[in-house]
C-alpha positions in Angstrom: 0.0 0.0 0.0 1.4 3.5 -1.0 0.9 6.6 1.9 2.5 9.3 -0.7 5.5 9.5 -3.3 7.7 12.7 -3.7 9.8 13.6 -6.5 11.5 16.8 -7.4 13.8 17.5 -10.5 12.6 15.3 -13.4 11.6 16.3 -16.4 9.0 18.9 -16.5 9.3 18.9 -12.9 11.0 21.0 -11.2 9.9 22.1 -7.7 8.9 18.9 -5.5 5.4 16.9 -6.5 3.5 15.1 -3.5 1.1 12.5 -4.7 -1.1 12.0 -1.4 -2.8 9.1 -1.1 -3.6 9.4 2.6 -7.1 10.8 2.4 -8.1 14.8 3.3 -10.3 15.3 6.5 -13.8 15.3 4.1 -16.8 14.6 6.7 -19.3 15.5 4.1 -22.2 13.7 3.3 -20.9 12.9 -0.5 -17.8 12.2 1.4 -19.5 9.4 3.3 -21.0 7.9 0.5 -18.0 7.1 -1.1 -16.2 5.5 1.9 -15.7 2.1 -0.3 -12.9 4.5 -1.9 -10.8 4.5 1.0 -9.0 1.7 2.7 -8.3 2.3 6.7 -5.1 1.1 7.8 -3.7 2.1 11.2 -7.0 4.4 11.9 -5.8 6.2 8.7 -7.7 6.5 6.1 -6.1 5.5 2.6 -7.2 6.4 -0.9 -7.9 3.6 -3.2 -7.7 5.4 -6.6 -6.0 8.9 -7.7 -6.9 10.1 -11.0 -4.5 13.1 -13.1 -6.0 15.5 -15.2 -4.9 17.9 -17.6 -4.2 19.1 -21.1 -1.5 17.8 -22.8 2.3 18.1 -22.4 1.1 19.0 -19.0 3.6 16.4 -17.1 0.9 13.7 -16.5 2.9 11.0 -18.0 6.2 12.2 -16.4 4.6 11.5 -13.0 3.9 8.3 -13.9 7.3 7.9 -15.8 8.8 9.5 -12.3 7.4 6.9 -10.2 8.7 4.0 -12.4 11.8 5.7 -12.4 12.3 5.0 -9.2 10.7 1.7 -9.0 12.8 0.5 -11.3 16.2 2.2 -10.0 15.4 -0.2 -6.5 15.1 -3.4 -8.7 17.9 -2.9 -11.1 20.9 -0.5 -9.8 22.8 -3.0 -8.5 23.3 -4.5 -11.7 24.8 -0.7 -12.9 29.0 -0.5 -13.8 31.0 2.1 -13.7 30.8 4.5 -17.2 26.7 4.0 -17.0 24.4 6.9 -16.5 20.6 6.9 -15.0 18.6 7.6 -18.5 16.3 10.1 -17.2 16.9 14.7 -17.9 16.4 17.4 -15.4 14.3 20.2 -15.5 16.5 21.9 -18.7 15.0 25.5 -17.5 16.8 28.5 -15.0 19.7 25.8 -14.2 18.2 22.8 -12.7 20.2 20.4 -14.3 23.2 21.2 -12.4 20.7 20.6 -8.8 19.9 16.9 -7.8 16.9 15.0 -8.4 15.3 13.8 -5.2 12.6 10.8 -4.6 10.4 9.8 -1.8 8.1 6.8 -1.5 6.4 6.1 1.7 4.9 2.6 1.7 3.1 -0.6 3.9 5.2 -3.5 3.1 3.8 -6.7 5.2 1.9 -4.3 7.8 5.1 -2.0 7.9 5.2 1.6 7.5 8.7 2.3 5.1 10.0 5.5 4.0 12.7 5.2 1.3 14.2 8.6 -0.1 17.3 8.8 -2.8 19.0 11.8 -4.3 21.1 11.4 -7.1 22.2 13.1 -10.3 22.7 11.2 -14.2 26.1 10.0 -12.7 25.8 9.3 -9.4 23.7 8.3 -6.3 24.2 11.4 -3.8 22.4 10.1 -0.9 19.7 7.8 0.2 17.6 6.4 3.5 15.6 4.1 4.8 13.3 4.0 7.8 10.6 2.0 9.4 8.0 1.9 12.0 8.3 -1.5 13.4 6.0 -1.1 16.4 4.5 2.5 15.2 7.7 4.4 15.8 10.1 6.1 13.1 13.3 3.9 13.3 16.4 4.5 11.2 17.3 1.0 9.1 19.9 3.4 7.5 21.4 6.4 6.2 24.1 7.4 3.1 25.1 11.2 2.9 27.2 12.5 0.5 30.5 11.0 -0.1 28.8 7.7 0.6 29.4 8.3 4.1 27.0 5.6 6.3 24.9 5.4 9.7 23.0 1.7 10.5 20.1 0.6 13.0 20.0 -3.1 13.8 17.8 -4.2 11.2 20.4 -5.1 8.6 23.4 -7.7 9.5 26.5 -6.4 8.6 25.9 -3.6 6.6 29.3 -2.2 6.4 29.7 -5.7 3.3 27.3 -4.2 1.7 28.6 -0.6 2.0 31.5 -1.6 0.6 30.2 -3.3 -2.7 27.9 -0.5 -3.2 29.1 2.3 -6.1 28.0 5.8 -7.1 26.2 3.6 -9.6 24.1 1.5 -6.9 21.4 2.2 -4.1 22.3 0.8 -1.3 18.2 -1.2 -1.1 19.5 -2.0 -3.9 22.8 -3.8 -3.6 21.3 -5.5 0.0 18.5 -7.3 -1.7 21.3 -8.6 -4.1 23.4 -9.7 -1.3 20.2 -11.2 0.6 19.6 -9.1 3.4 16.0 -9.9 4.6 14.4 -6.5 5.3 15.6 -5.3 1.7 14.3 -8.4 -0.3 11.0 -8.0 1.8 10.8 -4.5 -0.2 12.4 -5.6 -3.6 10.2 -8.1 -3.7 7.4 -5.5 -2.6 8.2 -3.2 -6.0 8.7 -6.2 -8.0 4.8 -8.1 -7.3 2.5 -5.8 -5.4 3.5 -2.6 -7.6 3.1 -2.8 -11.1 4.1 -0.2 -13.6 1.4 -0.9 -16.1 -0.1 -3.8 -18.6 3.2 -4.0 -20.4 5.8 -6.4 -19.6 3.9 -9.3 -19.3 5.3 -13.0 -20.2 2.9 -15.3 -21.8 2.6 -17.5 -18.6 1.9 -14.3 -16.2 -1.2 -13.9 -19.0 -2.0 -17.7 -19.0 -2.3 -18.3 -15.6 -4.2 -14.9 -14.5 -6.8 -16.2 -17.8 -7.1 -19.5 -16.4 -7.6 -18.0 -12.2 -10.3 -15.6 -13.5 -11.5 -16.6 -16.8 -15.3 -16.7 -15.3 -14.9 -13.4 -13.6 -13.6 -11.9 -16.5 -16.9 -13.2 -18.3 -18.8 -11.9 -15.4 -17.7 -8.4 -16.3 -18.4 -8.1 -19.4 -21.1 -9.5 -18.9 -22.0 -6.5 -16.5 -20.5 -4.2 -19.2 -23.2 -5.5 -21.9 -20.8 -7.3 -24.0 -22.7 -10.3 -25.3 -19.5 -12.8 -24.9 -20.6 -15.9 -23.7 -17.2 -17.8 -23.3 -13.3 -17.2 -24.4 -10.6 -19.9 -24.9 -7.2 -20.1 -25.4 -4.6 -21.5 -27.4 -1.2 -21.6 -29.1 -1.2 -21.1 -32.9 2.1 -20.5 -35.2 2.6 -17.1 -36.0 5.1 -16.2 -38.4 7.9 -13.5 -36.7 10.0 -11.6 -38.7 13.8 -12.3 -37.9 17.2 -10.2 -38.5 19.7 -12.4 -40.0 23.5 -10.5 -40.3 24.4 -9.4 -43.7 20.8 -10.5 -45.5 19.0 -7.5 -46.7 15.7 -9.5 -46.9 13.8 -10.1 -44.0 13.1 -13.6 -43.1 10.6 -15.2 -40.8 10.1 -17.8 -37.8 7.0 -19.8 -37.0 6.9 -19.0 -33.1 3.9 -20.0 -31.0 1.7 -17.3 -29.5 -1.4 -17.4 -27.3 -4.5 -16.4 -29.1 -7.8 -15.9 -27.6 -10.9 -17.0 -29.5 -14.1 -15.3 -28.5 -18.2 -16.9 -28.5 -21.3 -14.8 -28.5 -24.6 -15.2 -27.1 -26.9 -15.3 -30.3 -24.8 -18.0 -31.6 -22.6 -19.9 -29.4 -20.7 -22.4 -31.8 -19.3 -19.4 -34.3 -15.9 -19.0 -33.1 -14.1 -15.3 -33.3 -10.7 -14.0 -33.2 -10.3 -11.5 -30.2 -7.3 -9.5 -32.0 -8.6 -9.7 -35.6 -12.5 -9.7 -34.6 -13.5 -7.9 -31.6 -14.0 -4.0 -31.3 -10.9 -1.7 -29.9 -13.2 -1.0 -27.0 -13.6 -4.7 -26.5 -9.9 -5.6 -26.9 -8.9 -2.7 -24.5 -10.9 -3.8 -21.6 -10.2 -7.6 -22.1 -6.4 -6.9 -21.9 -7.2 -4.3 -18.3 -9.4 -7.3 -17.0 -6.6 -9.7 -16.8 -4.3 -7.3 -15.3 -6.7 -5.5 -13.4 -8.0 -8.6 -11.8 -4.8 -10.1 -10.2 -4.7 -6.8 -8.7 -7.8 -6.5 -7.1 -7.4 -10.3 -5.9 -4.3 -9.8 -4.2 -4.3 -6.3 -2.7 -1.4 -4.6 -5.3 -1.2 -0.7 -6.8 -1.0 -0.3 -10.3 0.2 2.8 -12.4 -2.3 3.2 -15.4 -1.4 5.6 -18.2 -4.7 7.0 -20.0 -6.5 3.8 -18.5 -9.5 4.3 -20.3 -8.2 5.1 -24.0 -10.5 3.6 -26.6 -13.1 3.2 -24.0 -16.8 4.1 -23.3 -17.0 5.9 -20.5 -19.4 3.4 -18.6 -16.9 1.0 -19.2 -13.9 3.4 -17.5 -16.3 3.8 -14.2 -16.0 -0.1 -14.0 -12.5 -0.1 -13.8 -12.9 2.2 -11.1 -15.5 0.6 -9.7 -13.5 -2.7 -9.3 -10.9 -0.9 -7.7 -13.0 0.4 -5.3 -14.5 -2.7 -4.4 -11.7 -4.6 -3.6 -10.0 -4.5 -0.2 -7.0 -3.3 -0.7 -5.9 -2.3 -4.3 -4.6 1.0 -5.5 -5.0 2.5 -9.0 -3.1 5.9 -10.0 -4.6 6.5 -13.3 -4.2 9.4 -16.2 -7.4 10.1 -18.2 -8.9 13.3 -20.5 -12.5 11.7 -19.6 -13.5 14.7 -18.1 -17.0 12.6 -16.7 -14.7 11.4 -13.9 -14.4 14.4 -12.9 -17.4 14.0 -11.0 -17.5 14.2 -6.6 -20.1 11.9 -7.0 -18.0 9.1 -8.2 -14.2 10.2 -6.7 -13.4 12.2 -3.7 -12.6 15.7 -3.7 -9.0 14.5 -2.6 -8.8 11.7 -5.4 -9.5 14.6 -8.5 -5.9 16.1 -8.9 -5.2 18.7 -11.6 -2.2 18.8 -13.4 -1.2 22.1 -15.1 1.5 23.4 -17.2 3.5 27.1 -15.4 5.0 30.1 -17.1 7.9 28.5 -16.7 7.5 25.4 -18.0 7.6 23.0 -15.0 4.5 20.7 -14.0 2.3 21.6 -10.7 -0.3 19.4 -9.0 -3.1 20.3 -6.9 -6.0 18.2 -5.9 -9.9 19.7 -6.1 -9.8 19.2 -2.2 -7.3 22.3 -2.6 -10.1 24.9 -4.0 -11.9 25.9 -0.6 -14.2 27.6 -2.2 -15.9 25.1 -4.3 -19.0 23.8 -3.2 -19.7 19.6 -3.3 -23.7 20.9 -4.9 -21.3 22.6 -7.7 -20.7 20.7 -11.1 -17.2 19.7 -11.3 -16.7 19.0 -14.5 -18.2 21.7 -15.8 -16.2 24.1 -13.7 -12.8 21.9 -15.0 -14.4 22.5 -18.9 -15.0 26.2 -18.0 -11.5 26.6 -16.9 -12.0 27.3 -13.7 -8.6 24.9 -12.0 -6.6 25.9 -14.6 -5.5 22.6 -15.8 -7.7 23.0 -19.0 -6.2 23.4 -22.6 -7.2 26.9 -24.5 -7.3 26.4 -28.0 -8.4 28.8 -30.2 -10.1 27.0 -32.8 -12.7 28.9 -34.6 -13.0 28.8 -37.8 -11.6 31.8 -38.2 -8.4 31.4 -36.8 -8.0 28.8 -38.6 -9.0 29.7 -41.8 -6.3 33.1 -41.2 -3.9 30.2 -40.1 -4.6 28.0 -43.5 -4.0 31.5 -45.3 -0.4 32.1 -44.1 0.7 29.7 -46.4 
């Protein structure tokens, strides 16, 4: 479960970005209706779901791209060599890419309260902790300052061997998990099952055995969702793959076996169709979030979701949501232009978070909750359309304008 990641320095942004998923003080009686989109944990309550909107080349993306920056970074530093550099820029503007780029992620981990920071620049790790609150009390597991200068609590065995095989190049998480110290595989492990960083990156068998767990749930849904499939099956056909071979210009081909799903429909059951060749985008798009959605709502993991509902009705997006909310434990940071969602009916005042371009170029982030002067009788998306939080596009696009535009050339 994620409590709230912090980021600073990356890309389009510059000054520090809280995503807040511990839940706003909202006692209202909308608020209270909604209380399926909050988890408690600790007498705290936790949000579920966070949804980012705004126009584009706002920085939506790059605060999804920031996240899996780091999530990544703890998996694989440790396998970084000297002469390797992070691939990720700075803010380019007013001399930011001389300054650091920071991370926070504050996290439950097997009923554990973590709090994992890093600073580093393209060449280097500069410095990087990690505490805990093993019986509700903020305990140091370990500090590196600059200079890779290091302070220990108890919780790692000796962490001076690890110290000492960690480089510039390598957190220090990082290089313990490698070198099986328990407390840091508990969190590599952690980042590598219960957060995922999308629907890509998926082997065949991942997809395999979540179809086979939750083939009839997935049928259930779309049933809910009015799609008249009645069954789906699976199986391995040859498909032909194109193939580089050194110093042939020509391409050539292997047969390969690939999983292909074949779809049946209510008014005639024995007529067999192909789900990639024969069944709507909309179709297609939900079928592939259903099988990653599904293992996430079953086993209580967070999941980052860029433009979730792309190619989607909009009844079909407020399931997704709605599956999130109904589990017990999942969380869903999603990206969307549906501006429907925008809607305190459906999300929490807290859970609606702008995202708007500056003067200067760098990305801010501000939730509705942060307008104390809107009402929860008000129309939020209308206010959003109208331009009221900012984080709306302005286009001029009358005809006009655009005809004066065609006639420039």
């Amino acid at each position: 479960m994620v409590l709230k990641i912090e980021f600073e320095n990356f890309y389009s942004i510059k000054e520090r970005v809280r995503i807040d998923f511990c839940a706003a003080n909202i006692n209202t009686s909308l608020a209270r209706k909604l209380e399926n989109n909050v988890i408690l944990w600790n007498d705290t309550p936790v949000l579920k779901s966070i949804g980012l909107f705004g126009p584009n080349a706002s920085g939506k993306s790059n605060i999804l791209k920031a996240i899996s920056f780091c999530c990544r970074l703890i998996l694989d530093s440790h396998l970084n060599n000297e002469g390797d550099s992070f691939s990720f820029e700075p803010f380019k503007f007013d001399d930011w890419q001389n300054k650091t780029s920071k991370f926070l992620i504050d996290f439950v981990c097997n009923g554990i309260e973590y709090e994992y920071s890093f600073e580093l620049t393209k060449e280097q790790i500069v410095s990087e902790s990690l505490y805990h609150y093993p019986v509700g009390r903020r305990a140091k597991v370990f500090v590196r300052s600059a200079g890779d200068q290091y302070s220990f609590g108890s919780a790692i065995p000796k962490p001076t061997d690890v110290a000492i095989n960690t480089s510039s190049k390598n957190l220090f998480l990082s290089r313990a998990s490698s070198m099986n110290r328990e407390i840091a595989q508990k969190i590599y492990r952690y980042f590598l099952n219960k957060f995922l960083l999308g629907l890509a990156s998926v082997n065949e068998t991942v997809i395999l055995d979540s179809f086979n767990t939750y083939k009839r749930v997935i049928l259930k849904a779309l049933e809910i969702c009015d799609i008249d499939i009645t069954d789906i099956v699976v199986r391995k056909e040859p498909i032909p793959t194109p193939i580089s071979v050194p110093g042939q210009s020509e391409i050539s081909f292997k047969i390969a076996d690939a999983l292909k799903f074949k779809t049946f429909h209510r008014n005639q059951t024995d007529v067999m169709f192909d789900m990639d060749m024969e069944e709507s985008n909309g179709t297609r798009k939900l079928f592939q979030v259903l099988l990653r959605l599904l293992d996430v709502v079953k086993n209580k993991k967070g999941i980052l979701l860029d433009e979730f509902d792309l190619g989607l009705h909009t009844r079909l997006a407020d399931f997704i949501l709605d599956l999130i909310h109904a589990s017990d434990g999942s969380q869903l940071l999603f990206t969307s232009h549906n501006t429907n969602l925008i809607d305190v009916k459906r999300l929490r005042r807290d859970q609606i978070v702008f995202v708007n371009k500056k003067e200067d170029g760098s990305t801010e982030v501000y939730s509705l909750y942060d307008f104390k002067d809107f009402r929860e009788n008000m129309d939020a998306e209308k206010g959003y359309i109208q331009g009221r939080f900012d984080a709306v596009p302005y286009i001029d696009s009358s005809v006009e304008s655009i005809r004066e535009l065609l006639e420039e050339e």
